[in-house]
N, C-alpha and C positions, 0 to 999 in steps of 0.2 A: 745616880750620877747625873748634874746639870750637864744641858747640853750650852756652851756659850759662846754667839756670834758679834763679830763686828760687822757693823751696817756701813755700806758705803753713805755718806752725805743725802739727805734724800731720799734715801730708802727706807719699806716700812715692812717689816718682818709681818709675812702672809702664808709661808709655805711650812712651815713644821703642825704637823697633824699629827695628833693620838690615835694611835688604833688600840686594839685588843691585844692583838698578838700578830706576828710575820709568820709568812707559809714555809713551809720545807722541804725537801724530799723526804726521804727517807730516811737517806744518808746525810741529813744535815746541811745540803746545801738552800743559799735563801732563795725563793722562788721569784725577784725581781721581772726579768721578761714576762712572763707571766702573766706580772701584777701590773705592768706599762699596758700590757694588752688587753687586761679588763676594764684599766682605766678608758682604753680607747675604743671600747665598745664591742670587741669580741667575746662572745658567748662561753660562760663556762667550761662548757664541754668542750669546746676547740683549744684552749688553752693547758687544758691537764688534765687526768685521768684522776677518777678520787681516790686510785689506789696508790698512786704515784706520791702522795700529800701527807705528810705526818699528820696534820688535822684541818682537815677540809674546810671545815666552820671558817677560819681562819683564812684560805682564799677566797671562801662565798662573801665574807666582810667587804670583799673590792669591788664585787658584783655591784651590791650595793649602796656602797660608798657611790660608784659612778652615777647609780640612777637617783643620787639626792637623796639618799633613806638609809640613814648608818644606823 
């Protein structure tokens, strides 16, 4: 499914990014704060428990993503 935006006058579509795949719990919720907080430079392990993650791989992608290396 396309995703599709209107641009205000001026503006230049920058912010939609491909990943892999979004993190979860367990129970299916999406790991959003989480993923604000690795973008902003909090470590891994402060952010979530890898038993708490349907698939880890999938949070450590933000790790990454943040340090310039997807």
């Amino acid at each position: 499914m396309p995703l599709f935006v209107v641009l205000e006058p001026g503006r230049v579509l920058d912010t939609v990014i491909e990943v892999p795949a979004l993190p979860h719990t367990r129970t299916g919720e999406k790991l959003e704060v989480p993923v604000k907080r690795l973008l902003q430079g909090t470590a891994i392990d402060e952010v979530a428990g890898r038993e708490a993650v349907d698939d880890f791989s999938a949070l450590a992608y933000f790790t990454r993503f943040a340090r310039g290396a997807q």
